[in-house]
matplotlib code that plots the C-alpha trace (Angstrom):
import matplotlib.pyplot as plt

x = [30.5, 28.5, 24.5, 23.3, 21.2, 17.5, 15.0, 12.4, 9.0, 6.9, 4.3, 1.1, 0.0, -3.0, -2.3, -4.4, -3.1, -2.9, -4.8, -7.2, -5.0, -5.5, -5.8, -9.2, -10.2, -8.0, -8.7, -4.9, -2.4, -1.0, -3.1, -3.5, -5.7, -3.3, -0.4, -0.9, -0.3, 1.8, -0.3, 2.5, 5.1, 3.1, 1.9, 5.6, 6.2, 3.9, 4.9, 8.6, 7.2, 4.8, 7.6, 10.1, 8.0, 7.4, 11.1, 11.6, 9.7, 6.3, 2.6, 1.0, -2.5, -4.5, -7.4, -9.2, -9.8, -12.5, -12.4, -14.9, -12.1, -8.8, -7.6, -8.2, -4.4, -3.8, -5.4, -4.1, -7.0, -9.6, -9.5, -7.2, -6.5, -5.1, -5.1, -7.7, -10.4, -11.3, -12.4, -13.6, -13.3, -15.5, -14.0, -14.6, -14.9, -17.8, -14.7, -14.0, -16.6, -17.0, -14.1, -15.0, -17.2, -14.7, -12.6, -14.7, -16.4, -12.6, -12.8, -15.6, -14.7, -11.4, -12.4, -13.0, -16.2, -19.0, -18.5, -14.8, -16.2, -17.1, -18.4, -17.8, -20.4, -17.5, -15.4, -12.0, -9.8, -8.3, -4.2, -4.3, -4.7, -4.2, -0.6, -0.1, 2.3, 2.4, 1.2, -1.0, -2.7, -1.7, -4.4, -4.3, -7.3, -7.5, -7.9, -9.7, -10.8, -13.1, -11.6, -15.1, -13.2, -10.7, -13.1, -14.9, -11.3, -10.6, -13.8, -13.4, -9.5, -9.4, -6.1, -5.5, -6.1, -3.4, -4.7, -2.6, -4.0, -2.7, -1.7, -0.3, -2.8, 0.0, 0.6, -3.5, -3.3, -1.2, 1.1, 2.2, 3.6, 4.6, 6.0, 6.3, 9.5, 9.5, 5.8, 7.5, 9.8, 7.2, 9.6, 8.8, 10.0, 7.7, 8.2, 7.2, 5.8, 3.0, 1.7, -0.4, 2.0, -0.4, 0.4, 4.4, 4.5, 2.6, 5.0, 8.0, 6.6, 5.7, 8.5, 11.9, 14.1, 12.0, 13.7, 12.6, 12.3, 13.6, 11.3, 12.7, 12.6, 9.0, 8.1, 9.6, 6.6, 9.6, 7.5, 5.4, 7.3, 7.0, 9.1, 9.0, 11.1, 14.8, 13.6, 12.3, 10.4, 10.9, 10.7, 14.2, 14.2, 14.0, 17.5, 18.4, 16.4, 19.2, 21.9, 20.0, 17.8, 21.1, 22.5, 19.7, 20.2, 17.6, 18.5, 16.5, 15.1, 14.6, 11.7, 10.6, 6.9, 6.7, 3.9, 1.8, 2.4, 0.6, -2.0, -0.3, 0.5, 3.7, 4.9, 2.7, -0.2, 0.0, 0.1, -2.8, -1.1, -3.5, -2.2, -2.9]
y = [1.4, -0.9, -1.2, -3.6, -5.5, -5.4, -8.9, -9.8, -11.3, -14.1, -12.0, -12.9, -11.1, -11.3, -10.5, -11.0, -11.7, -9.1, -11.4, -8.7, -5.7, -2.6, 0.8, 2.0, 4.7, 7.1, 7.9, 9.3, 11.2, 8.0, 6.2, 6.9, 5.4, 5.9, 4.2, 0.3, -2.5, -5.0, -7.7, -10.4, -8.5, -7.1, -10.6, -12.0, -8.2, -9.5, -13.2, -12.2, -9.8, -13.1, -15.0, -13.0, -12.6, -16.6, -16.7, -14.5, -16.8, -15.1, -16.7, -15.3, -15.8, -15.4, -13.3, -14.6, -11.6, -10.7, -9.8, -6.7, -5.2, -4.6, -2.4, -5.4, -6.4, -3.1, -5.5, -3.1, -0.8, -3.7, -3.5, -3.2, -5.9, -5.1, -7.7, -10.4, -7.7, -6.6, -3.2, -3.3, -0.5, 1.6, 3.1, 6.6, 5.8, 3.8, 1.7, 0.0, -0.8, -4.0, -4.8, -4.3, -6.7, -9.6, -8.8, -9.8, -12.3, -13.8, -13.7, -14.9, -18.1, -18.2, -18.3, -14.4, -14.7, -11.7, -10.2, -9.5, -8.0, -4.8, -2.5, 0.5, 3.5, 6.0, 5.9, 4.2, 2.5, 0.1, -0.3, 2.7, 5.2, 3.4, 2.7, 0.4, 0.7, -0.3, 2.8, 4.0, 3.8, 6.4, 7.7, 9.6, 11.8, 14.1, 12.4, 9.3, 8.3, 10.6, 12.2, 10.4, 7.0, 8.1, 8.0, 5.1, 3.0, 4.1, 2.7, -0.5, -1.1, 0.7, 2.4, 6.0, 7.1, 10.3, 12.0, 13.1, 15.5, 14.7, 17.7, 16.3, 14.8, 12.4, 11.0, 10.5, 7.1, 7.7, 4.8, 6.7, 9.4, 6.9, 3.4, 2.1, 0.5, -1.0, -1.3, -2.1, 1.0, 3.1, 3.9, 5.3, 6.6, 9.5, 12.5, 15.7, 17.5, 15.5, 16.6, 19.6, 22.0, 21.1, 17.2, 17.6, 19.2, 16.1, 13.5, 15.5, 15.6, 11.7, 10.1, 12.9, 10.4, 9.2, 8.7, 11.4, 10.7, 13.0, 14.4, 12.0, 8.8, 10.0, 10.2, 7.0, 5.5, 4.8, 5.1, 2.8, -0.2, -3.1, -3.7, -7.3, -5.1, -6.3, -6.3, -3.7, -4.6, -1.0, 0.0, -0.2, 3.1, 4.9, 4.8, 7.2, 5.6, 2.3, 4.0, 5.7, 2.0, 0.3, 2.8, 2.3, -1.8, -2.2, -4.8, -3.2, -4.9, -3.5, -4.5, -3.8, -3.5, -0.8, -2.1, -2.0, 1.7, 2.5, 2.4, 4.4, 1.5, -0.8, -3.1, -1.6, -1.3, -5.1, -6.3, -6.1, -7.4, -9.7, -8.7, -11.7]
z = [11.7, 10.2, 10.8, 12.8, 10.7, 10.5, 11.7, 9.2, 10.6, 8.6, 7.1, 5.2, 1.9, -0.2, -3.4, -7.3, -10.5, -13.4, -15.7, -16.9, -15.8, -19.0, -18.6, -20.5, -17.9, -15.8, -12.0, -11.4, -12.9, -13.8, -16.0, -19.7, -21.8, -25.1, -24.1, -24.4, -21.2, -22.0, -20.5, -20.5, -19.6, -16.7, -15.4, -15.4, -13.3, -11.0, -10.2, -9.7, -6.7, -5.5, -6.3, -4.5, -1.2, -0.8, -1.1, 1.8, 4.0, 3.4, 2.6, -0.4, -0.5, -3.8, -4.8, -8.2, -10.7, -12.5, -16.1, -15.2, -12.4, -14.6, -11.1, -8.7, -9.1, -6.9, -3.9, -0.9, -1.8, -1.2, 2.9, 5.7, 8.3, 11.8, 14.1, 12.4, 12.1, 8.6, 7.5, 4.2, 1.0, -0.7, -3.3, -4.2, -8.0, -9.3, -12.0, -9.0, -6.2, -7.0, -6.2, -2.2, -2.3, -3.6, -1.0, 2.0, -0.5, -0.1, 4.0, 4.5, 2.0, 4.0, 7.8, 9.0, 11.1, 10.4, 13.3, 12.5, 9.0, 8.7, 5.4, 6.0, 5.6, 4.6, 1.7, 2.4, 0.2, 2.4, 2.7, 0.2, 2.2, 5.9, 6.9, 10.1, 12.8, 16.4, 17.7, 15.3, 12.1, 9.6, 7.1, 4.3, 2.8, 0.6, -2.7, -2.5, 1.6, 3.3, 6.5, 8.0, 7.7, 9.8, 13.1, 11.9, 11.3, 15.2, 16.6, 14.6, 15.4, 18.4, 17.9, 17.2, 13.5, 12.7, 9.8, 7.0, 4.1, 0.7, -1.3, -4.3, -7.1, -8.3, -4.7, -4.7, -2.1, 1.6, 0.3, -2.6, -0.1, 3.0, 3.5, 7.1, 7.1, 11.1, 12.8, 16.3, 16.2, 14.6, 11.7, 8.5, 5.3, 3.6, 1.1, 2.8, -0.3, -0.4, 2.6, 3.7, 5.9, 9.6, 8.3, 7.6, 10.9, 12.7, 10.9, 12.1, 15.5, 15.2, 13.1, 13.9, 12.1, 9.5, 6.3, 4.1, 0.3, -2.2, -5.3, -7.8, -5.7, -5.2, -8.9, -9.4, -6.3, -4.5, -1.5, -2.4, -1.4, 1.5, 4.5, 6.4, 9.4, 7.5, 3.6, 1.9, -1.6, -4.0, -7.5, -9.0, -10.2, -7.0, -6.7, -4.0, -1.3, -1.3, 0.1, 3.1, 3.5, 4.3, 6.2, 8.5, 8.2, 5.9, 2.8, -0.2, -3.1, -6.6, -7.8, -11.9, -11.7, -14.8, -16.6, -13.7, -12.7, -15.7, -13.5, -11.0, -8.9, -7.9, -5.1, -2.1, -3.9, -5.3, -1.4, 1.0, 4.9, 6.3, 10.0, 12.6]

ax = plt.figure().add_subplot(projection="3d")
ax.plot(x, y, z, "-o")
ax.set_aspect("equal")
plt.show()
């Protein structure tokens, strides 16, 4: 039998351009200084995956860069959104604080009143390590967000933060590990090994028949990918995940983002949700 196939849902993305994107500094086992960005290359990378989105019936929303902030391309670190409120990042490394600050800078200019604003007092690092469904919000620690955010995130949103130790310094964000592939159904796609044994044993308890990622389509950030509920946005290279996607009536896209995972990032971590 064929799968019945998946419903996408308008969604609305805030995204920044790799205009100043290099790699002169490493904060994950990703990044190394030696091996040269090709800046061109990794611009045209990143406006087929704008591009690509708007064609799907989605609203891409632009953050400006700044010349000072070669990471602020990655703009899911820079806060998480869940249901018009804003929680704001702090960053655990001092490279990129700034960047939390132009990210509610670009709320404020674009209608979010203060009191749905909020800057956190623990470090967080927004979309990176918080993953959305229906039921809960996801959050990853270990690496990068303190478990402290985890509490503070529940009072803001008031929905139940599950948290999720990170075990696996190359999987250093939660949406390295995890992609939420259906927020209504509370469906997921993760790869167990990233995950501290107490944690695998909560996602098997949560998510039973969660698609689960194999080591390869891992190293290839094959998790970190975006789902409009019917379209899932991947790297190309995580090959193995296509075949169980459409078995589940999923439609996946390859996406070629390499230039940009030289900073240990792809299609996720290019996309911040801004969740109505």
């Amino acid at each position: 039998m064929r799968p019945t196939p998946r419903e996408s849902s308008p969604r609305r993305y805030l995204m920044c351009p790799p205009t100043h994107f290099t790699v002169t500094y490493s904060i994950n086992p990703w990044m190394d200084p030696t091996k040269p960005v090709d800046l061109p290359l990794a611009v045209a990378q990143w406006e087929d995956l704008r591009d690509r989105y708007r064609s799907l019936g989605h609203t891409v929303e632009l953050l400006t860069p700044d010349p000072a902030l070669p990471d602020m391309v990655f703009a899911a670190n820079g806060a998480t959104v869940v249901g018009g409120r804003v929680l704001g990042a702090r960053f655990a490394y001092p490279e990129r604080t700034a960047e939390a600050d132009a990210h509610l800078d670009w709320f404020r200019r674009n209608g979010w009143a203060e009191e749905d604003l909020r800057v956190p007092q623990h470090v967080n690092e927004g979309e990176g390590d918080f993953a959305v469904t229906d039921s809960w919000i996801l959050a990853g620690t270990g690496f990068r967000s303190s478990p402290l955010s985890h509490g503070e995130a529940q009072e803001f949103f008031g929905r139940p933060v599950i948290g999720l130790e990170l075990v696996d310094p190359r999987y250093y964000h939660l949406d390295t590990a995890l992609c939420v592939l259906d927020e209504a159904a509370d469906e997921v796609m993760y790869f167990p090994d990233a995950f501290s044994p107490g944690s695998r044993a909560v996602l098997d308890r949560l998510f039973p028949d969660a698609l689960k990622a194999t080591a390869e389509d891992a190293a290839a950030l094959g998790l970190n990918a975006v789902s409009d509920g019917r379209h899932v946005l991947l790297p190309q290279t995580a090959t193995g995940l296509f075949g169980p996607l459409r078995a589940r009536g999923f439609e996946p896209i390859g996406m070629d983002l390499g230039e940009l995972l030289k900073g240990g990032g792809s299609v996720k971590c290019c996309t911040q949700e801004l969740r109505a």
